[in-house]
Every structure is written in C-alpha cells, then in structure tokens.
N, C-alpha and C positions, 0 to 999 in steps of 0.2 A: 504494500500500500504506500503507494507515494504521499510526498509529505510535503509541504511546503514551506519553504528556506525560512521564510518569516510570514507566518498566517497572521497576519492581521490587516483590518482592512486601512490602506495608507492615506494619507491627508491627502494627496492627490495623485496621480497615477502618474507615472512619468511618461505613458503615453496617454492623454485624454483623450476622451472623443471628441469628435468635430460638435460643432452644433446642432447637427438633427440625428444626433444620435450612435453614430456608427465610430467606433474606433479607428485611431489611425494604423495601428497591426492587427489583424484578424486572426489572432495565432488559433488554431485547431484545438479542438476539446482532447484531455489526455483521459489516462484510463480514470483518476479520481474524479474527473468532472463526467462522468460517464455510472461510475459509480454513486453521487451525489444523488444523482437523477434517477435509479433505483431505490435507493434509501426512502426517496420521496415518494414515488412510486407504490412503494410499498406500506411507508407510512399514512396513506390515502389511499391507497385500498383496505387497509386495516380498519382506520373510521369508519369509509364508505361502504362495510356490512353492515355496521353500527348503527352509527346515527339513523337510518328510515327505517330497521327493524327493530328497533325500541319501541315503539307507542305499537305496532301491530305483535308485539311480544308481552307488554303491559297488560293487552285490552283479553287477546289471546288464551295464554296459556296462562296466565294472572288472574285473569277470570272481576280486573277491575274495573272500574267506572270510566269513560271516556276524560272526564271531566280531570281523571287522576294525569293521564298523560300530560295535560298541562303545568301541572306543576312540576315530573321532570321536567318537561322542554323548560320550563320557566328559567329553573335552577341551572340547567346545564346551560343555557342561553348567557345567564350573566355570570357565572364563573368562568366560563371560554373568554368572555369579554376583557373580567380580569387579568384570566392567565394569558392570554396575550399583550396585553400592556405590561406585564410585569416580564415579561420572558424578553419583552423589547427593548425595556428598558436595563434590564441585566444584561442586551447584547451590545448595546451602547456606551456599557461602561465598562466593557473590556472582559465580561465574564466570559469562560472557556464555553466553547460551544457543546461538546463532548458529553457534560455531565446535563445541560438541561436536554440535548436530546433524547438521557438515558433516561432522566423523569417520564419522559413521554409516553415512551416505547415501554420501560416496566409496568407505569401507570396501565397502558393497556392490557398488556398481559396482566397482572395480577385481576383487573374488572375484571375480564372475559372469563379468568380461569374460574373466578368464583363466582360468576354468573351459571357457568356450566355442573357446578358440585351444588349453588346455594341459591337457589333464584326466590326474591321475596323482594317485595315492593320496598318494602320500608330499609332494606340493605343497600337497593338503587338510587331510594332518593336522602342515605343518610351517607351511603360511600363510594357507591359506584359513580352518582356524579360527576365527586370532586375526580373522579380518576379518570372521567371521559373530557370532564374540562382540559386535564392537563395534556391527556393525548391528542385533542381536537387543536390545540395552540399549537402544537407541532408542525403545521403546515405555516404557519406565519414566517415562524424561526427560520424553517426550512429554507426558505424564499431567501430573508437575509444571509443565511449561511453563505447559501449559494450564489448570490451575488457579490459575496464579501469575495469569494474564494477566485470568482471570473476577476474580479480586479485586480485581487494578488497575483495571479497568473497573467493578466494582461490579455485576456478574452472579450469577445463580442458582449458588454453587460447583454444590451436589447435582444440580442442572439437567445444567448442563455435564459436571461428571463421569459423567453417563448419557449424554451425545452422544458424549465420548468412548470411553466403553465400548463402547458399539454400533457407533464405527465400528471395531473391533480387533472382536468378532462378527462384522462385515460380511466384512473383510478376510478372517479365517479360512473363513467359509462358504463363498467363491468360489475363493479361491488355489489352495490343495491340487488342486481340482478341474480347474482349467484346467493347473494343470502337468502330471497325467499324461494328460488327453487330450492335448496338445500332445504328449506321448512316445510316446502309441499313435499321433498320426498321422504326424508327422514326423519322429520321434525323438529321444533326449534331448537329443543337443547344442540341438536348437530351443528346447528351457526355459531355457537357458542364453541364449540369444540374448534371448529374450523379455525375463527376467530381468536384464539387459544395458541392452536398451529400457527398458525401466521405473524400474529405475537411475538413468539419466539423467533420466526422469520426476521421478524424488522429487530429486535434485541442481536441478534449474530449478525446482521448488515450492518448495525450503528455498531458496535464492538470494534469489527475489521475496518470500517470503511469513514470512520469521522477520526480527523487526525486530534491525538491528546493536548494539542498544543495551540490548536486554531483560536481565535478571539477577534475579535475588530476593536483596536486598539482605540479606548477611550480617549475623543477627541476634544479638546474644551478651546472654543473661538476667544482671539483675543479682544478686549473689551473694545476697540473700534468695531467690530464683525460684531460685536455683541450687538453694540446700539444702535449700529447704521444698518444690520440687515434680517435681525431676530425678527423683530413683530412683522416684516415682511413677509420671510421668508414664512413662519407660520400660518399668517394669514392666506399663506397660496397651499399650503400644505394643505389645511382643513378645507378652502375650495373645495382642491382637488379630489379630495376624499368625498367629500360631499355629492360631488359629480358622479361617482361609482359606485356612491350608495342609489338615487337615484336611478342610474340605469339598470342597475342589478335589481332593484324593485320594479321597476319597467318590466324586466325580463322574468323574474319570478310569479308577477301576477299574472304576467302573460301564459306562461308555462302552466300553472298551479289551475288554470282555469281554459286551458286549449283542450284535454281531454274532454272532458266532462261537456265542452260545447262542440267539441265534432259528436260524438255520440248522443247526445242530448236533444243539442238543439237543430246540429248539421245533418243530424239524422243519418250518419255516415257509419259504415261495417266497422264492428268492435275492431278488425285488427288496424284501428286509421291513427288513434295515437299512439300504435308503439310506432307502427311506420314512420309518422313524424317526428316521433322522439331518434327513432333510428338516423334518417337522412339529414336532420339538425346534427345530430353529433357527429358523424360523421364529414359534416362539411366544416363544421366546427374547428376542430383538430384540425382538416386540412389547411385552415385559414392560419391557425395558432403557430403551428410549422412552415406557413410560407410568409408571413408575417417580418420573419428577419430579412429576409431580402427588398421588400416592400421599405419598411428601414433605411436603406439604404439612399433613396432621395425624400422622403418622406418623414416629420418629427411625430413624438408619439402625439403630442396634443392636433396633429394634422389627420392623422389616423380617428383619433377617438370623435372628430367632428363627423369625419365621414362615416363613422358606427351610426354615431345618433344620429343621422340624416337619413342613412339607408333602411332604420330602425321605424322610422316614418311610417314610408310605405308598405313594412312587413306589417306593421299592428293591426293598419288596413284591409288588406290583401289577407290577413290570419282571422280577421272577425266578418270577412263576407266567405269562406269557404264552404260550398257546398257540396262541392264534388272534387274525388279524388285528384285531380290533372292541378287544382288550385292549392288541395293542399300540398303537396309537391313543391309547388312552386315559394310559396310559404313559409316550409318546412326549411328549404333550401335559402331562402331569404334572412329565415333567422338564426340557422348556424354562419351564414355571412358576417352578420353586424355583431354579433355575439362574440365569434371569433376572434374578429380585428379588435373588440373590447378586449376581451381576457388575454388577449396577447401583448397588448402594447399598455393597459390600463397600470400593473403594477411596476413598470417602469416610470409611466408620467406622474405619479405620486413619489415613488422615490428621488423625483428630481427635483422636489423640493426638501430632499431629508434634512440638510443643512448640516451634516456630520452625524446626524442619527438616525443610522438609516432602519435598526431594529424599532424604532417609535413611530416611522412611516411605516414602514412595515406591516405592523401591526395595525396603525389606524387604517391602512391599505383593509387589512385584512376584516376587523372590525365594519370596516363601511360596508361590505359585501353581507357580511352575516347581519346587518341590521337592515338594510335592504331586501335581502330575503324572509325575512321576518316580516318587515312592514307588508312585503307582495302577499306572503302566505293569510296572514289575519285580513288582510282589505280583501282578498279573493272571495272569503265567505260573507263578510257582508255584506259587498256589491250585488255578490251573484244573488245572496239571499232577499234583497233590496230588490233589483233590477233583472239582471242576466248574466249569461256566463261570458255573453258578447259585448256587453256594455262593457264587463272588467279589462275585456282585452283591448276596447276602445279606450278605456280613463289610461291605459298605458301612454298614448300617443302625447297625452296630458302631462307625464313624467316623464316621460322623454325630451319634452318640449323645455321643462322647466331643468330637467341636465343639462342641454345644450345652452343655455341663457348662464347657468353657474362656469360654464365650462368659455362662453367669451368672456365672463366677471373674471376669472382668473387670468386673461393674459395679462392683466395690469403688472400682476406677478412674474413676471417672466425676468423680469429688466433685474429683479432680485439673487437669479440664478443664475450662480457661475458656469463659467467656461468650461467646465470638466462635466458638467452633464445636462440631458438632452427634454427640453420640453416639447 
C-alpha cells in the first residue's frame, strides 16, 4: 500500500489549477487512488442496504407502529447531521484520517452484527442509531479524504471528485436492491447477516488501504485573510450549499413522487418506475464519468447552471407523461441534469472551503440530506393536498429558486482564490 511522502492536504499546491477548474498536470490515478474509490464504494454500499431497509424492517418483522419509524428516521437524521460537522471539523484540524474512518466502519459492523443476534426497537432507537449516525458520516469524510489525497499527489481534484461521486451513484443503485430481494428470499434477519459480511469487508479495506499517517494539515489564515476574506468567503460557502440543498429537494420530491404518478395517475404498467429508475441511473453515472472532460473548458458553477436549466424542462416533460416513449425520454432527461449536479456540485462548494475543506464538506454533504428530507415530507403532503403531478410540478418552483441563489452567489467569486475553481 503506497503511502504518501507527506499526506496532508498543503496550503497551496505547487501546481494549481487554472480557473475553471482543470489542473495544470493531469498526473494519472495510482493504485491508492484507485483503492480510495473502493473503500468508498464499499462504505456506501454498506449504508445503502441500510438506510431504506430500516422502516420496512421496523414496521415488518417488528411488528411496530408506522408512526415509530419516525422517530428513528428522526434521531438518525440529526445525529448524521452532527457527526458530520464534527468529523469535518476534526479533518480540518489536522486529525488523522485512519482512526475516524475506523469509527465508521466498526460502528457499522458492531449495529449490523447485533441487529442480526438482537433485533428490538428500543436497542435501534437507544444504540443502533448512534452507530448508523456515525457510519452514515463516512461518506462526507470520505469525499475530503479523497480530495485531500488528489492534491497531495497532484491529480485532477474535479476528475477525482466525479470518480468519487459515481462510486456513492454506484453504491446506491445496487444496495437498496439486493437488500430487499435478500428479505423476499430468505428473510430479513439475512440483510443483517449480509450487512455483517460486508462490514467486515469495508473494516479489512480501511485497515490495508487508509495510510496511518494521512491528515490535512491544520490550516489557520493570517489575520489580513482573516478580515478581508472570512465573512466572504462564508457567505459564498453557505450560498453555495444552499443551492444543493434546493436542487437535491427538486430532485427528491420529484423522484419520491414519479412512481406513484406513473402508476396512479399515468395509469402506466407497474414495470414503468423501475424502468425509469433504471434508464435515470444509468445515464446518470454516465454523465458523472464524463463530467471531467466537460471540465475541461467549462467551470463547475457553468455546469450547475446548465443542470438547473435542463432541470426545467424534465419537471415538465416528467409531470405530463403518459405513455411509455415520454417517459423515456424523461427518465433520460433527469439522469442528464442530475448527473452534471452530483458530479460537479461537491467540487463548486468546496471552492469556497477557505482552508476547511472537511467543514465544506460536510455542509456539502448536510445540504443534500436536508434537501432530501425536505423532498420526502412535502411529497406526502402535496400529493395528499393536491397530486402526485402537482408535487413534480412545485419542483420547477425549487429549481427556479436554486438557480436565483446560485447567480446571488457569483458576487462570491471575486473572494476565491487562484488555486480553485468556481
């Protein structure tokens, strides 16, 4: 396992990138950065059994109240919240990276293991939790690690930051799915078991594969940087986040409430949302991997325009479909603008980190899980209000209001240095 001369992430790179993003050496990924991106991989497909088979495990084989699943989601909701600001803020200040990814990774193996021997409500919402809060922060960290690590090496950041997007795509595309066939065929305790397995999987990849030594070396501006570009540079920061909370709620209500109106209301063959779920992720990814090359004359905040623009006409074109040839086209529409988001979105937040980039990071990350929140709870009252068509139309509405925060923030621009790419 190679190692890195000096892992920590440096005050400026002695080769920076140009302005819209692209590096002036494009040095080639080696086997750790290759490895990073499994670690991740695998720590998001560990979750992604997780998290959607919890409340269908609850209600299930629990035999509890609907209403109970809320108060986990609740608790798990704002302890993830935590332990990502706090996991960002220990990377910021020069903590080893090694040991909070091993909280993660053990945290979920021990949940899983004693979900599978001990399974009771009151164990989930008094310990199992706190132990999914802290493997669910794991992808935040991950994110900074692995960017820390393309600078120290002298890699494509924007590059890299779309291999790691895609494999947290990846991760989520297959997980959810193998957990509930694993419950249709041999039943839930088996996800558990599985889940258990895999556990142990990502504990033996963090082991071999995170070097003991890595940190991003705590950076502290001097008091001219303090006064002349702090409240700046945060003020573009929380924008920016803001914009991706926004779209990612865009995108959640939209999702949360596409099935349920092809079947419903489109009056379209049960098999039309997995189709669409299908041909969305799939374009998806393909967007997220071709994304760096696009990069290359194009900045990320150039990018995220053209998301919420093309984002427009899918909301439309996804709330008139009636027939398969539309939804297609739809489907296809919205792993488009989805993609060019999740690929280029966690790099235009961390170009306003200002030297922390584990506290961007994190609010990066936080904006997404609170936007998918917001999508999830509006979905049921809209739909229960209105329709399941009207939800996907108030989309067009949030979209509209990202793209407004998202020109508010170029004022911010003029705050961010030379070495990275808005």
């Amino acid at each position: 396992m190679p190692s890195p001369d000096k892992a920590s992430l440096p005050e400026k790179h002695a080769e920076a990138p140009h302005s819209d993003g692209t590096p002036v050496k494009n040095i080639p990924l080696n086997r750790q950065a290759y490895l990073i991106l499994l670690l991740l991989f695998t720590g998001v497909f560990c979750n992604g059994m997780i998290v959607p088979f919890m409340g269908f495990f609850i209600i299930d084989e629990l035999g509890r109240a609907p209403w109970e699943i809320s108060i986990y989601v609740g608790l798990v909701s704002v302890l993830t919240l935590l332990m990502n600001r706090q996991f960002g803020e220990r990377f910021d200040k020069g903590a080893r990276v090694r040991p909070l990814i091993a909280i993660s990774a053990f945290a979920f193996l021990i949940a899983t293991a004693t979900l599978s021997l001990y399974p009771s409500y009151w164990v989930i919402i008094g310990f199992i939790s706190l132990c999914f809060s802290f493997s669910n922060a794991s992808t935040s960290l991950m994110y900074s690690f692995g960017r820390a690590y393309a600078e120290s090496q002298g890699m494509a950041v924007t590059s890299y930051n779309s291999y790691l997007r895609s494999m947290t795509s990846l991760g989520w595309m297959m997980a959810p799915a193998l957990s509930f066939f694993i419950a249709g065929q041999w039943g839930n305790a088996f996800v558990f078991y599985t889940a258990a397995s895999l556990g142990l999987l990502w504990v033996t990849l963090w082991f071999f594969v995170v070097p003991t030594d890595f940190t991003a070396a705590a950076k502290e501006p001097s008091s001219n940087q303090q006064s002349s570009q702090s409240r700046s540079l945060n003020h573009g920061l929380y924008l920016a986040a803001a914009a991706c909370l926004f779209i990612a709620g865009a995108h959640i209500l939209t999702s949360a409430a596409l099935p349920l109106y092809f079947t419903q209301e489109a009056k379209l063959p049960t098999f039309a949302p997995g189709l669409a779920f299908s041909i969305k992720c799939l374009t998806e990814v393909a967007v997220i991997l071709l994304i760096p090359y696009a990069m290359q004359k194009f900045s990320a905040r150039t990018a995220l325009y053209a998301a919420t623009i093309i984002a427009m006409p899918t909301f439309y074109i996804l709330s008139q479909v009636d027939s398969l040839p539309q939804l297609i086209v739809g489907a296809a529409l919205e792993g488009l603008y989805y993609g060019i988001f999740a690929g280029v979105s966690i790099t235009f937040v961390q170009s306003f980190a200002n030297g922390r980039l584990g506290r961007a990071t994190s609010l990066y990350m936080n904006s997404l899980f609170l936007g998918g929140m917001f999508g999830n709870v509006s979905m049921g009252l809209i739909a229960s209000a209105y329709s399941y068509q009207t939800a996907i139309q108030l989309s067009l509405v949030i979209i509209t209001i990202a793209l407004v925060i998202l020109i508010a923030s170029r004022r911010s621009d003029r705050a961010v240095e030379a070495g990275l790419s808005v």
